[in-house]
N, C-alpha and C positions, 0 to 999 in steps of 0.2 A: 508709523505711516511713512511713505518716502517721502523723502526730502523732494521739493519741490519748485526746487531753481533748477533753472536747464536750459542749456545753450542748446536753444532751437533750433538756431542758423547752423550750426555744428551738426545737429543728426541729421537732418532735411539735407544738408553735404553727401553725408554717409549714406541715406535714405536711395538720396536720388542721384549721382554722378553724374547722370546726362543733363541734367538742368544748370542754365548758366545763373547768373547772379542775381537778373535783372527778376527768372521766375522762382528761386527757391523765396526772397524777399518776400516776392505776391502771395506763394505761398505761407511764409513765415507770418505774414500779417493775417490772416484767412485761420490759422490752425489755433484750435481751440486745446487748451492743455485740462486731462481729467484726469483726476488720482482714482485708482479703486482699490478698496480692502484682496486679501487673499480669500479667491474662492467666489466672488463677485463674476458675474455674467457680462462678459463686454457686448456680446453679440449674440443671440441665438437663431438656432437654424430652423428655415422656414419663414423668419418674417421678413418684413421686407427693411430693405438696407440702402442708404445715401451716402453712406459715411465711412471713406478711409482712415482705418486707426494703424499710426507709427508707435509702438513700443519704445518710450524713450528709458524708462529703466523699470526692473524686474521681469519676470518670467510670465508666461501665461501656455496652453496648452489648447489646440483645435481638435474638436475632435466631431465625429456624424453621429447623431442618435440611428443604430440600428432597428427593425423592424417589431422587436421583444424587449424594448428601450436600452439594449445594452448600448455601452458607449463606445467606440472604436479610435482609439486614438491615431491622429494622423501625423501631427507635426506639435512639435516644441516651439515657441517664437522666443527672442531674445529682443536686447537692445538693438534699434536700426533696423530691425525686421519691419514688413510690414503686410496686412490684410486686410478684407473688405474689397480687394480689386474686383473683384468677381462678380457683387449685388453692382458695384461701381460702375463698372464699363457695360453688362447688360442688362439692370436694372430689373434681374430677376432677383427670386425672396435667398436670404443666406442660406448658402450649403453647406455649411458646419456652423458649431458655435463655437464660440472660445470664455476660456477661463480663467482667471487670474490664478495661479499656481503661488503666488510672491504679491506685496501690496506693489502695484503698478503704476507708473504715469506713463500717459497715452498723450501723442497730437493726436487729434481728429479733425478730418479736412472733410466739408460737404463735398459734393459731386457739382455744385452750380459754380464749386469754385476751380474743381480741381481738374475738370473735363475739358473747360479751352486754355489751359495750360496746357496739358496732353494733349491737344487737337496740335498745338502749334511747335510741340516737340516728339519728332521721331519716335525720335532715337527711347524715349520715355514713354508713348505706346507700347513702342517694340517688349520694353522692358516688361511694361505692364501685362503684355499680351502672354509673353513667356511664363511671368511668375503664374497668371490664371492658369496655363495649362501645365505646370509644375504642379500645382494647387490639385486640380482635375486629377492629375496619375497619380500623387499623394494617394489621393482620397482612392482612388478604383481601388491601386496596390492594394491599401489597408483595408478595403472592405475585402478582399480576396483573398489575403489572407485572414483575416477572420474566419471567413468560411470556410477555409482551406483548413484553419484550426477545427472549428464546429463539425466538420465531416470527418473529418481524423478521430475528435471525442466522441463520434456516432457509431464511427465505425469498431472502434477499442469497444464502447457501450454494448453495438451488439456481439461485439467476439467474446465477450464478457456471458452476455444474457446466453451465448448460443455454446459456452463453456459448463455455464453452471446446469443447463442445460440435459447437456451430455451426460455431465456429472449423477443429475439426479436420474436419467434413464438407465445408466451404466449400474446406479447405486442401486434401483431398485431391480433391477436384474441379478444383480447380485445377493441380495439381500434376498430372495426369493432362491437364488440356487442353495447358498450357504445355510438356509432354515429347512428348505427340501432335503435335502441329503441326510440330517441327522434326522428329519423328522419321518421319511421314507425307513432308514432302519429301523429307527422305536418301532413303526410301523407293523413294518415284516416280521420283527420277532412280538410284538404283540398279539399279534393274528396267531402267531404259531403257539403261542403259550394258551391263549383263551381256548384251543382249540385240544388242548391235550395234548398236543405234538411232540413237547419238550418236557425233560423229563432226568434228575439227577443231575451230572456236570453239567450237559447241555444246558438246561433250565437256568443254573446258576451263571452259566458265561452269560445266555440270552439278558439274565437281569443286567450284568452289569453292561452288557453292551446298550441297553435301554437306558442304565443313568448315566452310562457316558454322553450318549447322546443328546438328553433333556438337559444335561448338564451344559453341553456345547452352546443349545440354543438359549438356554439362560444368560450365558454369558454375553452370546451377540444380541441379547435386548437390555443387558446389563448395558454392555461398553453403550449402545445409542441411547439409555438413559442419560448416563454419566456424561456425556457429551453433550447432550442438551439443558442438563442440570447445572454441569461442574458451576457456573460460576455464580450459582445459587444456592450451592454446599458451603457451610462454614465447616475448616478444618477442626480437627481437634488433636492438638500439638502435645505431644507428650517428649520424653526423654524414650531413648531406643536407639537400638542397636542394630545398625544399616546392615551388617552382615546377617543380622539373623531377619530382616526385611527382605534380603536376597534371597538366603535359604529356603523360604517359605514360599517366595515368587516363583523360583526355580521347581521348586516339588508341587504347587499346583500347576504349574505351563506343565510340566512330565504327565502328572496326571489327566489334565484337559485332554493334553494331544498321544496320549499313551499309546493309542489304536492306529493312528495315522503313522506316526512318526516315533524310529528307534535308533535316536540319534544318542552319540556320546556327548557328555557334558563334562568340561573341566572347570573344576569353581577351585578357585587360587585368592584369597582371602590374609592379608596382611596382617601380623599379630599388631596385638596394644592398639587395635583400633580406638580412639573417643568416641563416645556415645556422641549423638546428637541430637535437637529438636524437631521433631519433625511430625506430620501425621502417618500414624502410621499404615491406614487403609490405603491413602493417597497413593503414600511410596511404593506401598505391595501393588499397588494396579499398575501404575508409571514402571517398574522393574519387571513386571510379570507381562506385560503388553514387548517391551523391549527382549527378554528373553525368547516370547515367542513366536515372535517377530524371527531372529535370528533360528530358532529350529527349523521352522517355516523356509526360509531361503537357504536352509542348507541342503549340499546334493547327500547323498545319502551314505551312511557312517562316515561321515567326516566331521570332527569334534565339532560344540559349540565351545568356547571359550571364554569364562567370567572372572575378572580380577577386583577386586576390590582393595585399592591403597589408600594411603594418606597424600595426597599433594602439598607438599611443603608445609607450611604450619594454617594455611588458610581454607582449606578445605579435603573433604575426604571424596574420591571419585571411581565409580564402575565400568569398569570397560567388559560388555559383551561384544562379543569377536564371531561371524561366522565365517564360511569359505565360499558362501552363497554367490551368487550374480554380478552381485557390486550393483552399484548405483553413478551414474551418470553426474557430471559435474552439474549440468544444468539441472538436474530433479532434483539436489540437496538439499534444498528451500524448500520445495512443493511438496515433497514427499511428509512434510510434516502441518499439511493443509489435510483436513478434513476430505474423506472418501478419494483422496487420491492414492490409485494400487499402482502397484510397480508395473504391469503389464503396458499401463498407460504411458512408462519411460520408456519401452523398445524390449523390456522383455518376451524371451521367447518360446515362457510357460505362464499359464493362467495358473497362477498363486490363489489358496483360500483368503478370504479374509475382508473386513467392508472397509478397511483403509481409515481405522479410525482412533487406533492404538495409540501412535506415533503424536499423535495431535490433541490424546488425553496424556501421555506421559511430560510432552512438552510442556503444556498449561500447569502439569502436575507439578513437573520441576522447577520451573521460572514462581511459580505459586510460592514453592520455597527459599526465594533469594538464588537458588542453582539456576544451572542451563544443563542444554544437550547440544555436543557435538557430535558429529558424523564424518567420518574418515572411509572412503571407500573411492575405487573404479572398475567399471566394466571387466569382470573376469577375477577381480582380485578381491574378492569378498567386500565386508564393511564393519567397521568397527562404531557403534553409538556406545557414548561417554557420556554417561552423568556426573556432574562436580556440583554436589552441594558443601553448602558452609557450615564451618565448625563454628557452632556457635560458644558464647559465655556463658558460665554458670545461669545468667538471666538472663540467658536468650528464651525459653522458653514462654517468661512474661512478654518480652519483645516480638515474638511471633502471634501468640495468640492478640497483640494488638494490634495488628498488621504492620509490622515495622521491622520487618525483617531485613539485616543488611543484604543485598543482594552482590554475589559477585561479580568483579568486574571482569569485562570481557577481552580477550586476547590482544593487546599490538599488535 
């Protein structure tokens, strides 16, 4: 509790300057001393008020109930501060309330006592008059900025709602073109085969071009499964061998995109790799989304690029490399948000794909203790890094518990 001796005649000095001797006394005598715990109510706003309180030690805090009861803060009080001029001089209900922040001792002067002191000194109107409309701007400012806050968070709100918005019109537009197209070829050659049409090699290309095709849309209802699923999929961590996770990645993205795309692949693969912990379906979707990602933005026969090393003794890392577009410093981040395509950074081709790769590979990686980095600009390709961690003998136990050390990230 505060300490509860105090030189009165001392603040009431401090309080008031313009007052000479004969009225801080009268006041001195008049002024009632009250302790309150922290968090205690001195005043609150709306009721009605007789009584100026001087702050003679700790803190307290003024602030206006808003409209949705939020509270707005206006003003901090100190020692030698003072409030309540306001209900004081016009005998309207308090316009804020205040709060003890610190256990506080307070003078409190009635208004029968304190109003023909103030009749009969200026200079202490004056002062009085000032602090009330110090008090008044306080109060407008902070409600003005509030709302000045509130409209700002309304407004980000709807660029938000009118974002994801876009997103989903964008996303089902596309998701309608990308299922059309492979589903229009099965199409056409299904017509042509039930018809008799085809017949020897032809018949035979026909088929395969049909399960490349069902193949295609298998997968873009796969990846929007796995996207909606992943974090309701428990892994299953075995011991494996990331290079032959790659190799596998790489020969299904060839075969997916066979028909589209007859790009070179260079896979550059470090001897005396360590095995690691990991799952292995996981990694093949996270590596195989990443690979075909990079075919995809590449202009045409110009190598894709896949390294696989050791990074020092902490982890082992893949670097796919195209010569594609590049990506924008500012989309770096976003690019690995759910349904966002590159056309949407300022490219100036409509790329296949529902933008949803980048954002299972990520969850994939990070899933493992890894990350992904991305190294790219406008013109100069991009290079996505995977760096996951070598674990110990028992990391495999350590994973399947979910305790995987995860690495740390860059300086």
């Amino acid at each position: 509790m505060v300490e509860q001796k105090l030189d009165r005649l001392a603040l009431l000095q401090r309080t008031f300057p313009e007052l000479g001797d004969a009225e801080l006394l009268e006041l001195e005598r008049a002024a009632e001393m009250q302790v309150y715990p922290a968090g205690a109510i001195l005043c609150r706003q709306g009721e009605p008020g007789t009584r100026l309180f001087i702050i003679g030690r700790g803190e307290a805090e003024i602030f206006v109930q808003a409209d949705d009861n939020h509270e707005i803060l206006v003003k901090r009080v100190y020692p030698a501060d003072y409030f309540g001029e306001m209900a004081l001089l016009s005998e309207r209900p308090r316009a804020a309330t205040v709060r003890a922040t610190t256990p506080c001792l307070t003078l409190e002067i009635e208004r029968e006592t304190f109003i023909p002191i103030a009749d009969h000194n200026p200079a202490l109107l004056r002062a009085l008059v000032k602090q009330l409309s110090d008090h008044l701007r306080n109060n407008d400012r902070s409600i003005i900025n509030e709302l000045r806050q509130k409209n700002l968070a309304l407004q980000m709100a709807y660029a938000d709602l009118a974002e994801q918005e876009r997103l989903r019109t964008e996303f089902i537009a596309t998701l309608s073109h990308e299922l059309r197209t492979p589903l229009t070829s099965a199409q056409g050659f299904l017509h042509l085969i039930t018809r008799g049409k085809l017949e020897g090699a032809g018949l035979e290309s026909a088929l395969e071009s049909v399960t490349r095709n069902v193949e295609k849309m298998v997968h873009l209802i796969n990846n929007l499964l796995v996207l909606y699923e992943m974090h309701l999929i428990s892994p299953e961590f075995q011991v494996l061998s990331l290079a032959q996770v790659v190799q596998e990645a790489l020969a299904e993205a060839q075969a997916l995109l066979a028909e589209e795309e007859q790009l070179p692949v260079i896979l550059e693969s470090a001897a005396d790799l360590p095995a690691i912990h990991g799952d292995w379906n996981g990694l093949l979707l996270a590596i195989r989304s990443l690979i075909e990602n990079a075919i995809k933005f590449s202009p045409e026969k110009t190598p894709v690029r896949i390294r696989i090393y050791r990074l020092e003794e902490s982890a082992i890392r893949v670097d796919v490399t195209d010569q594609g577009v590049g990506i924008p410093a500012e989309w770096q981040e976003r690019i690995f948000d759910p349904f966002v395509r590159l056309e949407g950074a300022g490219a100036n081709r409509l790329f296949s794909g529902l933008g949803v790769g980048l954002a299972i590979a990520k969850f994939i990686v990070e899933r493992h203790g890894g990350r992904i980095e991305v190294d790219s600009a406008p013109g100069r390709g991009s290079t996505f890094s995977v760096l996951l961690p070598c674990q110990p003998e028992n990391g495999a136990r350590n994973m399947v518990a979910g305790r995987v050390p995860a690495l740390s990230a860059p300086h």
